[in-house]
Structure formats: structure tokens, C-alpha cells
Residue frames as qw, qx, qy, qz and C-alpha x, y, z in Angstrom:
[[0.700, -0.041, -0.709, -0.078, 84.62, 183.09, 103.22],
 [0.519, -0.768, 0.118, -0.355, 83.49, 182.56, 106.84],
 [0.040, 0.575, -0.778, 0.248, 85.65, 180.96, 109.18],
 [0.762, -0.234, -0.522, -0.303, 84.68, 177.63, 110.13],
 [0.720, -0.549, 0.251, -0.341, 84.54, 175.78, 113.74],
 [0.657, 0.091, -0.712, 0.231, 86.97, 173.83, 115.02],
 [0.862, -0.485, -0.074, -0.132, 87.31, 172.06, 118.34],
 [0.283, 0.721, -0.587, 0.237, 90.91, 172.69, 119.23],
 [0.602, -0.385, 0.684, -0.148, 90.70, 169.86, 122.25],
 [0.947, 0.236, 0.217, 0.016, 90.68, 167.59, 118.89],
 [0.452, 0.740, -0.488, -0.094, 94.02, 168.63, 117.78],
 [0.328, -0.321, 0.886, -0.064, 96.28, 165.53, 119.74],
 [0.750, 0.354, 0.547, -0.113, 93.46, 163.17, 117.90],
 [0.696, 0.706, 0.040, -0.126, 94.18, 164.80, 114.28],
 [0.014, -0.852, 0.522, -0.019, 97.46, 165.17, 114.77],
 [0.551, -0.299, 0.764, 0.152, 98.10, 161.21, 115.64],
 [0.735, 0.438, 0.475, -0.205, 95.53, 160.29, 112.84],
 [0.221, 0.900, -0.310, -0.212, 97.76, 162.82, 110.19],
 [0.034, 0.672, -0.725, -0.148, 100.84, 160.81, 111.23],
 [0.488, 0.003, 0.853, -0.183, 98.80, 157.12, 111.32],
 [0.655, 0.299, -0.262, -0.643, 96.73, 157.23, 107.44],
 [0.864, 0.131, 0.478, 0.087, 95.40, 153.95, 106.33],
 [0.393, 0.037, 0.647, 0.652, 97.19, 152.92, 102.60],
 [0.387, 0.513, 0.725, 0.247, 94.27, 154.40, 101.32],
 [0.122, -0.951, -0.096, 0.268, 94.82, 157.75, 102.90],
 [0.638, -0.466, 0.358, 0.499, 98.02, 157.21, 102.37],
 [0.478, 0.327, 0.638, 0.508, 97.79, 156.82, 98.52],
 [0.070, 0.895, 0.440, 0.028, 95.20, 159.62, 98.26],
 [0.601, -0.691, -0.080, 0.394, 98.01, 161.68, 99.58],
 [0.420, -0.434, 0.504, 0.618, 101.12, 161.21, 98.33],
 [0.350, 0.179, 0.712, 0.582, 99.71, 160.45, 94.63],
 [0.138, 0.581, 0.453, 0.662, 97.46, 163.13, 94.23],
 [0.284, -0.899, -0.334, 0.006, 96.16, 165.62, 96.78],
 [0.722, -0.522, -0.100, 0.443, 99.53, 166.41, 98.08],
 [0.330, -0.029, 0.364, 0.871, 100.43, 168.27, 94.81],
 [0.045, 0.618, 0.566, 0.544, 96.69, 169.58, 93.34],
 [0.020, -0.072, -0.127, 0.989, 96.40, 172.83, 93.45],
 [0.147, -0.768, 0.296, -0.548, 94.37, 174.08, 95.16],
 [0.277, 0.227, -0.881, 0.309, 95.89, 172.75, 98.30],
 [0.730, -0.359, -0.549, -0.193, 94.34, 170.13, 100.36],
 [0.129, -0.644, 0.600, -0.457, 94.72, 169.55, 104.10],
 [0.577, -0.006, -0.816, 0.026, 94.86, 166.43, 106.12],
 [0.494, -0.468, -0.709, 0.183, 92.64, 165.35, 108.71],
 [0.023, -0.375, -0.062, -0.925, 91.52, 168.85, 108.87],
 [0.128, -0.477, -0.833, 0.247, 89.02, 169.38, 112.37],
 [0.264, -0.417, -0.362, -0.791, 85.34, 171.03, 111.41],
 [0.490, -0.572, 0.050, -0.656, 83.80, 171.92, 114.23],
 [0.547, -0.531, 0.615, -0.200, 83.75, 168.82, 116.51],
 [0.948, 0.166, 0.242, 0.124, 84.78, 166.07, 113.78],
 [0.155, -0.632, 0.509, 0.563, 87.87, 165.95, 111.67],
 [0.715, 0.557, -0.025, -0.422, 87.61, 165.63, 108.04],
 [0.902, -0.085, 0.313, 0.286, 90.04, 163.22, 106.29],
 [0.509, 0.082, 0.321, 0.795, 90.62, 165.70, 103.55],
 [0.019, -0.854, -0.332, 0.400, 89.58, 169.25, 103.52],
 [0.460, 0.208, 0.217, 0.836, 90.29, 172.03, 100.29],
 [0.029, -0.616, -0.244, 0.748, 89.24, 175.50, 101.84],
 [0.039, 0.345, -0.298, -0.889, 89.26, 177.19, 98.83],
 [0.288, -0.099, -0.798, -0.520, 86.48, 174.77, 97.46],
 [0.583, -0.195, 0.187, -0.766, 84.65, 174.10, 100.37],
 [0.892, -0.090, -0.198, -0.396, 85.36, 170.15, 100.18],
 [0.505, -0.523, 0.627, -0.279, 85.73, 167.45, 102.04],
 [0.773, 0.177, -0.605, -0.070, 86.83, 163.85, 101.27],
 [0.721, -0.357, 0.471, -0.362, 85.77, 161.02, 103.71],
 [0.420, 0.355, -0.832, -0.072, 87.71, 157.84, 103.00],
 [0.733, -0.292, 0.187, -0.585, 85.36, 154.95, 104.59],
 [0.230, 0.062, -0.971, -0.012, 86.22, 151.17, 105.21],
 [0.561, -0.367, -0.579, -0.463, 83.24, 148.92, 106.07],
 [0.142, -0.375, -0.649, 0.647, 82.65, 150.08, 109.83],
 [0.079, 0.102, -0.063, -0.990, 81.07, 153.13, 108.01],
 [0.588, 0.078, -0.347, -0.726, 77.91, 150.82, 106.91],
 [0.353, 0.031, 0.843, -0.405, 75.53, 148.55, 107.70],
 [0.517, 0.536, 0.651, -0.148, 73.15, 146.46, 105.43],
 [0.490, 0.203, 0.320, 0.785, 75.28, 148.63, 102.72],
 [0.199, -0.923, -0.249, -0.213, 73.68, 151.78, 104.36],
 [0.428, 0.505, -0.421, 0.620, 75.50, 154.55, 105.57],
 [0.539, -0.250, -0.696, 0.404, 75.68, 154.67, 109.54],
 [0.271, -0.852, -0.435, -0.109, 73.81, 156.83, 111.54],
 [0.573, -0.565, 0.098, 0.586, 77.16, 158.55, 113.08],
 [0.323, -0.281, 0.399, 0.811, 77.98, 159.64, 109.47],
 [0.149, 0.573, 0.652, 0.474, 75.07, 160.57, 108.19],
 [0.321, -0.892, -0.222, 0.230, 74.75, 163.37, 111.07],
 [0.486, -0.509, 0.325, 0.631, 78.27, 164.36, 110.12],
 [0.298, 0.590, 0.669, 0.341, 77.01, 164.67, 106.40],
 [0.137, -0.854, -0.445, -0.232, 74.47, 166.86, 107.09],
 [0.458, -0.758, -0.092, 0.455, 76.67, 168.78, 109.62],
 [0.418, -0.129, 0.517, 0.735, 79.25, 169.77, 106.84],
 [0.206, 0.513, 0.607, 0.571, 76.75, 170.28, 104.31],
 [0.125, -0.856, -0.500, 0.030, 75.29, 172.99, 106.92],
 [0.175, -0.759, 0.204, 0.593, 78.39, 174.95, 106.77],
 [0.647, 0.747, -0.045, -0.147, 77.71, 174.96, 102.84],
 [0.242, -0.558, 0.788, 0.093, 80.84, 172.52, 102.60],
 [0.825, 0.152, -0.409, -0.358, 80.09, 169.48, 99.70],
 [0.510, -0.508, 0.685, -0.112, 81.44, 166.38, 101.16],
 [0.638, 0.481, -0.504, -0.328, 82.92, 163.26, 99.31],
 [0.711, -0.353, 0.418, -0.442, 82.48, 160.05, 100.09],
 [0.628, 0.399, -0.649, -0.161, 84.79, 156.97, 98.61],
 [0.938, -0.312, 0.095, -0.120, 84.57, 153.54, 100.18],
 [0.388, -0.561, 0.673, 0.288, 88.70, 152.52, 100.79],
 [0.613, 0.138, 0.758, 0.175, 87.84, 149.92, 98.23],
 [0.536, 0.778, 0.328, -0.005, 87.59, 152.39, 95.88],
 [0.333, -0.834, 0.426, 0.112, 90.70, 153.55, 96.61],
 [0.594, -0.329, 0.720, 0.147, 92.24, 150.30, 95.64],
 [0.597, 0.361, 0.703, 0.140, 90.21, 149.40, 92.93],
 [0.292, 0.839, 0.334, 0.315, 89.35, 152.51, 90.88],
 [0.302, -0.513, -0.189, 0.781, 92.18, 155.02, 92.07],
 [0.137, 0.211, 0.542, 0.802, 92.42, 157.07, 88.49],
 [0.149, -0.562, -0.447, -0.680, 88.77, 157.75, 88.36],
 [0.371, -0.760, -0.473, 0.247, 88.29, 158.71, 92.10],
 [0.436, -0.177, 0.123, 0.874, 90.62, 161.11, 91.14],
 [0.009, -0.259, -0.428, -0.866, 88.52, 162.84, 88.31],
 [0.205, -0.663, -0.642, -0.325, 86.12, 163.12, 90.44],
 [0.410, -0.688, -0.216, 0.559, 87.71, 164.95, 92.79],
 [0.361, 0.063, 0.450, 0.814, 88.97, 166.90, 90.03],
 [0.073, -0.499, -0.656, -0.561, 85.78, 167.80, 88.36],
 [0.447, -0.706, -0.547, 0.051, 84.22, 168.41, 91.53],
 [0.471, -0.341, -0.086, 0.809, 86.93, 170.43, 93.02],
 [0.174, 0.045, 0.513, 0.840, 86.81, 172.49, 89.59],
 [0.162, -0.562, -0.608, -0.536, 83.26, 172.59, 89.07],
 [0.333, -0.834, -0.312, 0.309, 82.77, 174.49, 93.10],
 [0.384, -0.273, 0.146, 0.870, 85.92, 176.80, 92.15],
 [0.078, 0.159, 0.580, 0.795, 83.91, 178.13, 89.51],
 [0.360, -0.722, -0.589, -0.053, 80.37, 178.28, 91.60],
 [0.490, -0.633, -0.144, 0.581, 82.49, 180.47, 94.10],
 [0.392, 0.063, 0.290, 0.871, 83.35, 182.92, 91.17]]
């Protein structure tokens, strides 16, 4: 597995962000990532972004968005480069609006699940 890029002048940024999660990170967190195997990291930094949630061994990323992230219920031009930037280091990226978070926690779950599960098994 190659090694990926990071930007070590972002570590003071991930580092506050780690100890600052919205509730929604927060939740994500403590109620499910924090135990599921494989392990997850927080506000993990890929090259020059940081990822909200990052499982190496899968190769994904989970992006927890509140509505700065869109416009006209499009995604913003700022994260749609970041997308594409991930996806070039053959990394899948997930993408849950906070309000899914709140509303639908359970089944964001299974999809991370499934997903998670369904790259482990690509990687084999």
C-alpha cells in the first residue's frame, strides 16, 4: 500500500479540529467509528487537506458536510477538487450531509459498513 501525502505544516490545524468535532463528528465517533474494526482515524491530513475520517486499511474517507459545503444543493467547487484529489490516490470518499447524521444515524452507518467491507474484500 503506498504511502500517502501529507502536509505536516497542517498538523496544529488537525490537531485543534480533532479536539473541536461538531456533534455530528462527535457522534460518528464515539458511537461507531471509534470501535469498528478496522480502525478509523480522525481528521486524518491527505496531502494538503485533512480528511474528517480516514480507514487506511480500506482506503476511505468520510467527509461530514453542513450547508457551507453547497450551493443551489450542488456541491462546491472547493470540494469537488478535493473529491477528485482523493479519488486520485485511489482512496473512495464518503460524503454525508451533518443532517444525515442527525436524522438517519443507523443507516449512515451501514453504509459505512458495507462500503468499508465491500473495499476490504476488493483489496484481497
Amino acid at each position: 500500500m503506498p504511502v500517502l501525502p501529507r502536509d505536516k505544516y497542517l498538523r496544529p490545524h488537525s490537531t485543534q479540529l480533532r479536539n473541536n468535532p461538531t456533534p455530528q463528528e462527535r457522534r460518528l465517533w464515539y458511537e461507531f467509528l471509534r470501535t469498528a474494526s478496522p480502525q478509523w482515524n480522525r481528521q486524518r491530513i491527505i496531502g494538503e487537506y485533512i480528511a474528517d475520517f480516514f480507514c487506511a486499511k480500506a482506503r476511505l474517507v468520510i467527509e461530514l458536510d453542513g450547508n457551507q459545503h453547497y450551493k443551489g444543493g450542488k456541491l462546491i467547487e472547493y470540494d469537488q477538487i478535493r473529491t477528485d484529489y482523493f479519488e486520485a490516490l485511489g482512496l473512495k470518499l464518503l460524503r454525508f450531509k451533518n443532517e444525515e447524521i442527525t436524522q438517519n444515524f443507523t443507516e449512515v452507518c451501514q453504509v459505512v459498513q458495507k462500503e468499508t467491507e465491500r473495499r476490504l474484500k476488493k483489496e484481497r
